[in-house]
N, C-alpha and C positions, 0 to 999 in steps of 0.2 A: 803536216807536222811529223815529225820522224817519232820512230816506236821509243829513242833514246830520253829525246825532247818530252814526250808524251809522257814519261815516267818520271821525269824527273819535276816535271810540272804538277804530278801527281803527290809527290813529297812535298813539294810546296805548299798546296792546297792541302795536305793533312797538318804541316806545323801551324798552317795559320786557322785553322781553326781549332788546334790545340790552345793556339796564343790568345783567343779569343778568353778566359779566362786566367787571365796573371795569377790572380793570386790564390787561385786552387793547385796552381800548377805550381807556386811557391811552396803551400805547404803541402803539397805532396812530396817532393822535394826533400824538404825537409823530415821529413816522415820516415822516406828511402833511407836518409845517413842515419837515424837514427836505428832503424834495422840494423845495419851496417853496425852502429856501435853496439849494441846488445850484441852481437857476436864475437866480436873483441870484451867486453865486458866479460861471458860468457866463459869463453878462455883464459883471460887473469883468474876468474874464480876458479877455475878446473885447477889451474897449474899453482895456487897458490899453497894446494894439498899435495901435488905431486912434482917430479922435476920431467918425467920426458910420459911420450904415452907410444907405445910401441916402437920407442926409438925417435918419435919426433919430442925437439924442446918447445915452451910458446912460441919464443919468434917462428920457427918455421912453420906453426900451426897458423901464425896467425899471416903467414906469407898467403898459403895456402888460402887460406878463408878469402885472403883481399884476390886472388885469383878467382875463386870459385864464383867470388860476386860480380867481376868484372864482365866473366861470361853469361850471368842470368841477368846484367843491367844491358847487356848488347843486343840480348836476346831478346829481351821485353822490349826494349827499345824499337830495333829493328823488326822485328816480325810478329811477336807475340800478339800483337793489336788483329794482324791481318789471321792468324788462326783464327781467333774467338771471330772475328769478322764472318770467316767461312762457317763454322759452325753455326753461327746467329740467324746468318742470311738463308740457311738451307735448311734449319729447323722452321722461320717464316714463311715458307717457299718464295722466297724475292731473289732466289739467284737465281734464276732467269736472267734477270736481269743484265747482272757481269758478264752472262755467255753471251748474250748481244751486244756487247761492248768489242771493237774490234783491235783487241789488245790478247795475250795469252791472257787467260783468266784466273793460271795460279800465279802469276806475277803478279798480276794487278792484285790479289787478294792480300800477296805476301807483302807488299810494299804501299800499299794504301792506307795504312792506319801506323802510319809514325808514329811515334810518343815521345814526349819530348820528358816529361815527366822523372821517366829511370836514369835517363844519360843526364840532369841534374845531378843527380847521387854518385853516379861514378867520380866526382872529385873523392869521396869519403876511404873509398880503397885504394887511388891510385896516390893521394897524398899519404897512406897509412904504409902504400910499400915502401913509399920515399922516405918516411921518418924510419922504417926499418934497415934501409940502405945504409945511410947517412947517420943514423942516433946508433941505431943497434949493430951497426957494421956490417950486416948480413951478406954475406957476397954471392953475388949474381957474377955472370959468365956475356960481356958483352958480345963476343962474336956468334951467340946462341940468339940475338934476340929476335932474327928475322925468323928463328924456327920455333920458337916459344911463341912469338904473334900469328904465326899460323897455324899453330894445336891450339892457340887459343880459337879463332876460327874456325875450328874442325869442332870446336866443342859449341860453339854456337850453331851452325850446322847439325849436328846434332840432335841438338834440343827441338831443333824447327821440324827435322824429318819425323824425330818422334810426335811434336803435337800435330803439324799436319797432315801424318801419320790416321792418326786418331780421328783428328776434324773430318777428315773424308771419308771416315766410319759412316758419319751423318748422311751420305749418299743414300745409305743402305739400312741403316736402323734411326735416321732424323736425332735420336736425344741422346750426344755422347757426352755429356757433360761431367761425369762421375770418372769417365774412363780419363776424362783432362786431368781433372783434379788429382787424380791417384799418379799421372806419368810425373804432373807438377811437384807433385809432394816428393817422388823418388829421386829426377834433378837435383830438390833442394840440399839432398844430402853431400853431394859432389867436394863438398869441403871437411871432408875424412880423411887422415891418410891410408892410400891405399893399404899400406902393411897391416892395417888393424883387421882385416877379412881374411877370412880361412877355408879352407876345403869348397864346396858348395857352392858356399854363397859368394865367394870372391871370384868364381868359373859364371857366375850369374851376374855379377857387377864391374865381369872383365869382357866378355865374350857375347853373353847376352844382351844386354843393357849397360854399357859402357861408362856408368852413373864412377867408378873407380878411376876411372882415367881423364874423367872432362878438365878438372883441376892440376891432377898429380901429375901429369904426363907435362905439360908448358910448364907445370912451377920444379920440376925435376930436371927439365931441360936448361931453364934460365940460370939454376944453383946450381948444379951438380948434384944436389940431396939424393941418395936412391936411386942413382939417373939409370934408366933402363932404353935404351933402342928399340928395344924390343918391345917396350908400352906403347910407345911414339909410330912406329911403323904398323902397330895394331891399331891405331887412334886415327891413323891417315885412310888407311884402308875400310875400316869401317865407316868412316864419314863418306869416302865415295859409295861405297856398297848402298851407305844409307841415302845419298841423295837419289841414286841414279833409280833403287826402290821406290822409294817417294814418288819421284814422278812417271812412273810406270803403274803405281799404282792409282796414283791421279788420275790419268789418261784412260786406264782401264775401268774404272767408277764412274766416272762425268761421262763416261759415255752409256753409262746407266741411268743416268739421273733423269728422276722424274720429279718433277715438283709437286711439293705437298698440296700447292692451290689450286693443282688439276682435278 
């Protein structure tokens, strides 16, 4: 069986065991768009006391927000399963196990635990961009969209380099669990607009941690709002820096690894 075939059979065997509980997986689901809607909620109340907030009005906040969430439901989606997976297996010492498996073994980690769960919920943002299209008139820039869908990409990239980033801390110190949580929690704020940071801290959510651009940088591209080049060409650049880090740093830790049940 080829390495293609072999991976892709692997997605397989992750939804259908997802599938194997319908109706947890309904009301997770369900759970997901309600998040979704408290943040729309969230923002009616902000803006029902003011009209813009550093220059953005609702609609474009709430553009924003349906972007920000699109990339952590891709995210969780697609890979987030397979970090916690790596971290899990290596604090147990059962990853052994995947390095005898005759596949790379951060592919296999990255893509073994589908979740079908969060890409339910993606209907909740990508019908709330279209009610802003179409209700609220909001205008997007069609010949932008093949380069908005790939910052959006960059920003799921991203997110994966920084948890499994972290996860392969567990090489070296087994329990990084705190360290997840805290990159998780920074992520979730990606649905800011970037203008509201200043001095410091915007050199730290630009440069650093790229937590100002996961969002603003695709939904600036798609509108025109704020459009910066120069966000976008820093949001490329960093997503290669960070992938090709990531796995250098992978390679360079696994080959440290000992297991804890030695």
């Amino acid at each position: 069986m080829s390495m293609s075939r072999t991976h892709m059979q692997l997605i397989r065997m992750a939804i259908a065991s997802r599938l194997e509980h319908r109706e947890n997986i309904f009301f997770q689901g369900v759970l997901q768009i309600l998040n979704f809607a408290f943040l729309i909620l969230f923002i009616e109340i902000v803006f029902s006391r003011i009209s813009t907030i550093s220059g953005w009005n609702k609609e474009q906040m709430q553009f924003l927000g349906s972007i920000a969430q699109i990339i952590s439901i891709l995210y969780s989606t697609f890979l987030a399963g397979g970090v916690s997976y790596l971290q899990e297996e290596v604090r147990k010492g059962t990853f052994d196990f995947i390095l005898l498996k005759p596949l790379d073994s951060q592919l296999f980690v990255s893509i073994s635990r589908f979740n079908l769960v969060p890409l339910m919920s993606i209907t909740g943002p990508l019908l709330w961009i279209l009610y802003l299209i179409v209700q609220k008139e909001v205008p997007i820039i069609p010949e932008r969209i093949p380069f908005a869908l790939l910052l959006i990409l960059c920003g799921v990239l991203i997110r994966y380099s920084f948890g499994l980033g972290i996860a392969i801390l567990s090489f070296v110190f087994t329990k990084v669990s705190a360290l997840q949580s805290l990159q998780t929690s920074l992520f979730n704020q990606s649905h800011y607009p970037s203008s509201i940071f200043s001095g410091w801290i915007k050199i730290f959510l630009v440069y650093v941690v790229p937590v100002a651009l996961l969002a603003n940088a695709p939904t600036a591209s798609l509108t025109g709002w704020f459009y910066s080049f120069q966000d976008a060409v820093i949001l490329l650049l960093y997503t290669t820096i960070a992938v090709i880090s990531c796995r250098y740093l992978y390679c360079m830790l696994v080959a440290k690894y000992t297991s804890a049940s030695s």
